[in-house]
N, C-alpha and C positions, 0 to 999 in steps of 0.2 A: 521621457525617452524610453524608459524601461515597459514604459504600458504598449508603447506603439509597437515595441518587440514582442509582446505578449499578444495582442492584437493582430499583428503580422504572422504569427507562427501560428496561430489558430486558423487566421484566412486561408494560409498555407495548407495548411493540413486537409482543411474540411472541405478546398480546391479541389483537390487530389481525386476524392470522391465525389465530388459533384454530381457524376452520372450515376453512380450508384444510390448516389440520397434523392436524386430525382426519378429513380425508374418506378414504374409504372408498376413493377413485382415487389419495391421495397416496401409499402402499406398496401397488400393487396384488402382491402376491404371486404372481400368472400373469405380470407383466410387469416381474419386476424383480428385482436381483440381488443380494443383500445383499452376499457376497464383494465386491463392487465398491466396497460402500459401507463395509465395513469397512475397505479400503486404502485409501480417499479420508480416513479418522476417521485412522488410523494416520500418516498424512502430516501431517497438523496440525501436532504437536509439533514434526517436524521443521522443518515451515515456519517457526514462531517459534522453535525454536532456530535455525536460521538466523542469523534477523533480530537475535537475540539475541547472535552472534558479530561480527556484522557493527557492532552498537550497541558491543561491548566494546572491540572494535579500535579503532573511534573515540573512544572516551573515553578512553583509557588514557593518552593526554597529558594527562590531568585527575588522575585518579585510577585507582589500580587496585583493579579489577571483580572477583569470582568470576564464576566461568561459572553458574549458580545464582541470584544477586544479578542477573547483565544479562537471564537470564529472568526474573525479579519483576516487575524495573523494566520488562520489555517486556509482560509481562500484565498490570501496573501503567495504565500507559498509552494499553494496548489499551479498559481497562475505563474508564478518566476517555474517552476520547477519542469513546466512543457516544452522545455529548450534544453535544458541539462542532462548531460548522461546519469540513469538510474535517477531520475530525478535530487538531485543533490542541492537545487535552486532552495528546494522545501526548506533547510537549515535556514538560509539567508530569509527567506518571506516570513519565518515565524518569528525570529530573533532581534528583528527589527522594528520590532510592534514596543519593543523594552523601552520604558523610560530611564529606569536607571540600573537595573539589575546587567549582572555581568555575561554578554552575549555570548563570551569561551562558553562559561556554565550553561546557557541559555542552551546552546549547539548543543553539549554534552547530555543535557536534557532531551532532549528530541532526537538523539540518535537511539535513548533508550525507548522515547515510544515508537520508535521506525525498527528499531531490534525485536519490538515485542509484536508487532504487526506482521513483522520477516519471522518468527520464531512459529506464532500462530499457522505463518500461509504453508511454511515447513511442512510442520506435526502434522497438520490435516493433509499434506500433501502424501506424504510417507506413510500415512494412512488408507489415501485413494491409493497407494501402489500396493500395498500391503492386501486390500480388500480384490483389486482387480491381476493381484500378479497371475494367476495360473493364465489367464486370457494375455496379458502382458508379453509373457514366458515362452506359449504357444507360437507367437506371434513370427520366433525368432528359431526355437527350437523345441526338441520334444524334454519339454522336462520332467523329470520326477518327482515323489514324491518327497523323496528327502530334500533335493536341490530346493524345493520351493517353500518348506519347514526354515530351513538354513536361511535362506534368506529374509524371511518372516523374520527370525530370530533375530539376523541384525538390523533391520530396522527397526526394531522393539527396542534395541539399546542402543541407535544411533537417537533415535527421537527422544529416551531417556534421557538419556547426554545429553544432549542440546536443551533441551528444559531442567535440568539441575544445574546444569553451569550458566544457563538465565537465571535463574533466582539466586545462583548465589556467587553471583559476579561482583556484587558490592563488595561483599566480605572478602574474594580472593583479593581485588583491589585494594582494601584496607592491608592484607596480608603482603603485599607487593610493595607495597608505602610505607609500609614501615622497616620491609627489608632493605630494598634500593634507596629511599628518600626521594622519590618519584615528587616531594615539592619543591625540590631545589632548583628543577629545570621548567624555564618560564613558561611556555607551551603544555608542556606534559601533565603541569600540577593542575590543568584545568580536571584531567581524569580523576582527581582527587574528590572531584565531586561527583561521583558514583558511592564511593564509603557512607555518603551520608542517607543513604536511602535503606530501607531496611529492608529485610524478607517481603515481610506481609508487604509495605510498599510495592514491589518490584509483581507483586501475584495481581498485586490490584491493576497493576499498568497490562497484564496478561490478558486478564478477565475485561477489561475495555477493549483493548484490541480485539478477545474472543468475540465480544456483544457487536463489535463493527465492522467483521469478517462475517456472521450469522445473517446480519444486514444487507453489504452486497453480493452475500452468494443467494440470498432470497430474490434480488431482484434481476439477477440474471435467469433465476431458476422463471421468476413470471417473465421472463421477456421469453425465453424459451417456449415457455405457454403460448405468450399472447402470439406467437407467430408458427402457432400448432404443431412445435416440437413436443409430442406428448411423451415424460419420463415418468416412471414410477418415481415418487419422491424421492426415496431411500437413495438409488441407484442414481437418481438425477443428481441428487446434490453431490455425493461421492465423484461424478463425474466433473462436476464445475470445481473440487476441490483439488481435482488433477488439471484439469485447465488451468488453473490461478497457480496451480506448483511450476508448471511448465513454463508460465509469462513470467513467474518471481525469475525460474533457473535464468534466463535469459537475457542480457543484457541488454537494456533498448534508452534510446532516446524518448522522452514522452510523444513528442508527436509522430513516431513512427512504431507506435504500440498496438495505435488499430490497426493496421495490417500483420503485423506479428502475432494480436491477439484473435484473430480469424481464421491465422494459418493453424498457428496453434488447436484451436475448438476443432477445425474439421479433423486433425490428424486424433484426435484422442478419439473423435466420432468414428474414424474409419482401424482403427486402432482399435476398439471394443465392441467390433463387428457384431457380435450377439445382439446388441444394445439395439441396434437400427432398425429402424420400418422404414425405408423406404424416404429417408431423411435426405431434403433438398441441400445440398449444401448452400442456396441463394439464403436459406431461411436461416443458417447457423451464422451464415455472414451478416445478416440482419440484427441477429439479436446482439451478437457481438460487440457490432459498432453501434447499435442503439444505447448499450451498457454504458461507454466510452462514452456519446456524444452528453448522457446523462452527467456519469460521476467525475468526467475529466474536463469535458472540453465546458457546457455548462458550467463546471466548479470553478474552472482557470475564467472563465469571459467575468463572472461573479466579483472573483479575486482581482482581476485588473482592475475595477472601483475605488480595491481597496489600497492600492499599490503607494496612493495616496498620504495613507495612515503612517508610512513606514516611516520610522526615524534614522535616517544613514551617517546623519552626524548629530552629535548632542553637547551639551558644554560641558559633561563630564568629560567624556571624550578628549576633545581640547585642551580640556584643563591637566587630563594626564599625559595626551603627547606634549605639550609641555613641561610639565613635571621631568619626561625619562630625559627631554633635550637638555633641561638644564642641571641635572645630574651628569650627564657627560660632559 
């Protein structure tokens, strides 16, 4: 049942655009590079193996993972999570790959590599604002010199913050657990299993998420290419890193992201006015939803295969709602 919804919410979605995957300007062949688009296809895998190294490391205090198994469970997830607001299905598709490991922990695991992915798309985002504010600035008002320092300044220490209180969220957690007794209440003590992950831990879940953001901002940067958005590197990539800040701000259902994430792309295009030559907005739409039909809707059709692997019920399971019935 669950795959035919998965199934249906993809036909759904890639309906919508039918006329635009079928026009005649979407692969114009005079203007457009397939090579470019073959290494953006070919990065894919890598992206969610990735992600899938970075989901295994954190679980492994649970349970151990084959590397095979934490790709399932992360195409698993990818494929439940195209229905769900902010994607939230991701917890359920990865968690359910456990044999016997405990799937509270499992969840509480995976929301620290979905925090450390949201932390990463932050920083760099607050970075594209930081590098493009004077053009940002101008946009709205004449600002100044100082105003535009001042502002500098607090996103230097809002992005601070946010990356000191990720690494050391364990520890404030342990310090919280020991104040409250945060394991007394059945629900809550799952957070208990943050304590157990250390610093260096918590950097390495960082540095993975950084290596998987580096990944598909590359291959938006070559789909950009291959459909003759020509960007200075530097300037290119700073821009998709505002692009991906703006899709994170924003609240969306997965399958109504392609169009959120195309409105998005042209407003920063038209937004960094400097930046433009003469830029189609057909060709920003193109790359956009090229990106998406790669890393999501691809990854979700992959994942419905695996929907199969999941485990929804187990006889631990059983054995313990039993256990709490006959306590009562």
């Amino acid at each position: 049942m669950l795959v035919l919804v998965v199934y249906s919410f993809l036909f759904f979605e890639l309906s919508k655009h039918l006329n635009q995957l079928t026009n005649d300007k979407f692969f114009d062949l005079n203007h457009f590079d397939w090579n470019l688009l073959i290494m953006a296809v070919l990065l894919m895998p890598v992206n969610w193996f990735t992600e899938s190294l970075k989901w295994r490391f954190l679980i492994q205090r649970i349970e151990k993972v084959s590397r095979l198994d934490a790709l399932k469970a992360v195409f698993a997830g990818t494929a439940i999570s195209i229905f769900t607001p902010n994607r939230v299905g991701d917890y359920m598709g990865r968690v359910f790959i456990l044999k016997k490991g405990d799937r509270l922990d499992g969840v509480v695991a995976t929301v620290i590599g979905n925090l450390g992915q949201l932390l990463v798309t932050v920083l760099l985002g607050l970075f594209a604002v930081f590098y493009f504010l004077p053009e940002i600035l101008t946009q709205y008002l004449n600002p100044s010199l100082w105003l535009t320092l001042i502002l500098r300044i607090i996103i230097v220490i809002l992005a601070s913050g946010l990356f000191t209180l990720f690494i050391t969220f364990p520890h404030l957690e342990k310090t919280f657990n020991l104040r409250f007794g945060l394991e007394k209440y059945p629900l809550i003590k799952h957070v208990n299993f943050l304590s157990e992950f250390t610093q260096r831990q918590i950097v390495i879940v960082f540095l993975y998420s950084l290596i998987r953001y580096i990944i598909y901002s590359l291959q938006f940067f070559l789909l950009f290419q291959a459909f003759q958005i020509d960007l200075p590197v530097v300037q290119g990539f700073i821009m998709i890193f505002l692009i991906f800040f703006g899709i994170t701000v924003i609240p969306t259902i997965a399958v109504a992201e392609l169009g959120v994430r195309a409105v998005i792309t042209i407003m920063v295009f038209k937004l960094l006015e400097p930046l433009q030559t003469q830029m189609a907005e057909i060709s920003l739409i193109n790359a956009t939803s090229v990106l998406w039909l790669i890393n999501i809707a691809l990854a979700a059709f992959i994942g419905g295969l695996f929907i199969f692997n999941l485990r929804f019920f187990r006889k631990t399971d059983l054995v313990s709602a039993d256990e709490n019935s006959d306590e009562k």
